[in-house]
C-alpha positions as CSV (number, residue, x, y, z in Angstrom):
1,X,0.0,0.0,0.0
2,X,1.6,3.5,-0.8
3,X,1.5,5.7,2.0
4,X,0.2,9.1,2.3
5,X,3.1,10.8,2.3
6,X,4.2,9.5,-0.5
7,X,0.9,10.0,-2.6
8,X,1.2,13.6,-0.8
9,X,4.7,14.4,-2.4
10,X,3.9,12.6,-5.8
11,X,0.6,15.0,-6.1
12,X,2.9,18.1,-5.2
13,X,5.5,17.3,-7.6
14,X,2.7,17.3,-10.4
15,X,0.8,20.5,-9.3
16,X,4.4,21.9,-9.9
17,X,4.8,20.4,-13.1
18,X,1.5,21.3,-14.2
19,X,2.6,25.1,-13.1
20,X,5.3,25.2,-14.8
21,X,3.3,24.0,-18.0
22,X,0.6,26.4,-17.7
23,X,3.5,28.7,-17.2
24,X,5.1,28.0,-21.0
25,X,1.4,27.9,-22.5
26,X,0.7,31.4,-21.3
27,X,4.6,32.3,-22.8
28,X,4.0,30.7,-26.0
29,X,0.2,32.5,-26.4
30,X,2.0,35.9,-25.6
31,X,4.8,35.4,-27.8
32,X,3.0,33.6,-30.9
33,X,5.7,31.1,-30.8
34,X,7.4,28.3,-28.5
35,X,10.5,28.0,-27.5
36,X,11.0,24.1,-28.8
37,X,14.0,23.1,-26.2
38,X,11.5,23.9,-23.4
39,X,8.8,22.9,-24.7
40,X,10.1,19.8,-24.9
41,X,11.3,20.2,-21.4
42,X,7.9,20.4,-20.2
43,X,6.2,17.9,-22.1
44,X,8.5,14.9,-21.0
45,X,7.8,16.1,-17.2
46,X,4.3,15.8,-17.7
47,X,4.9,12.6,-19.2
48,X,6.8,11.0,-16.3
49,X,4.7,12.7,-13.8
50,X,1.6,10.9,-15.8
51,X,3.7,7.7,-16.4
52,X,5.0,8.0,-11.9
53,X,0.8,8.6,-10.9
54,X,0.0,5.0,-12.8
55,X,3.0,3.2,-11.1
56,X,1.7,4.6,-7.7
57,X,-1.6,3.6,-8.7
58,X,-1.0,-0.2,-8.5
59,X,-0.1,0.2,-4.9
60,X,-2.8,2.8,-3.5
61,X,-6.3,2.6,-1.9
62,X,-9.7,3.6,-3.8
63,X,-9.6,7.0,-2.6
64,X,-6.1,7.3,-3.5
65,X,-6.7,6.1,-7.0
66,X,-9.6,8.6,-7.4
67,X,-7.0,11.7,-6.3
68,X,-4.9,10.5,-8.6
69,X,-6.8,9.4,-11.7
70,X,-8.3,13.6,-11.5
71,X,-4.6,14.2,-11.4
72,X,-3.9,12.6,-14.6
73,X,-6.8,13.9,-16.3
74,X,-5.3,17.4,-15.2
75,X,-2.0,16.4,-16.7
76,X,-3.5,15.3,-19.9
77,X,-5.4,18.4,-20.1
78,X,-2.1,20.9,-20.3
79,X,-0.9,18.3,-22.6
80,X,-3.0,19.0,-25.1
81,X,-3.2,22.4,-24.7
82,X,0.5,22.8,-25.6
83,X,-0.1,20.1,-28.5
84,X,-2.6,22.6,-29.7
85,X,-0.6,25.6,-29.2
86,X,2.6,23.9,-31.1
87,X,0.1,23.4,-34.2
């Protein structure tokens, strides 16, 4: 069973992640452009963040997997806004 604190930390670590994305989305609306090496950046942290939540997952109680499963669909979300934005 994963602990709380663990879950706890793992949550934090992709509210910042997801900061820092909204972050580059609102730098690349301003600007009309991206800047591809950080954009890049960004998009593999949300991707290990998503890919670190389902590892946890196998290991967590019901109401963990619910805190988490939101959590992903927040991740997925400011993925495909910066998809979008790239375009």
């Amino acid at each position: 069973m994963a602990t709380r604190t663990s879950i706890d930390e793992l949550l934090t670590k992709c509210e910042q992640a997801i900061e820092y994305a909204e972050h580059e989305y609102e730098q690349g609306a301003m600007q009309e452009h991206y800047n591809s090496e950080e954009f890049s950046q960004v998009q593999q942290l949300l991707e290990q963040r998503f890919q670190d939540l389902i590892k946890m997952e196998n290991s967590s109680s019901p109401q963990q997997k619910e805190q988490m499963y939101r959590m992903r669909l927040r991740l997925q979300d400011i993925q495909n806004d910066l998809i979008l934005l790239r375009r």
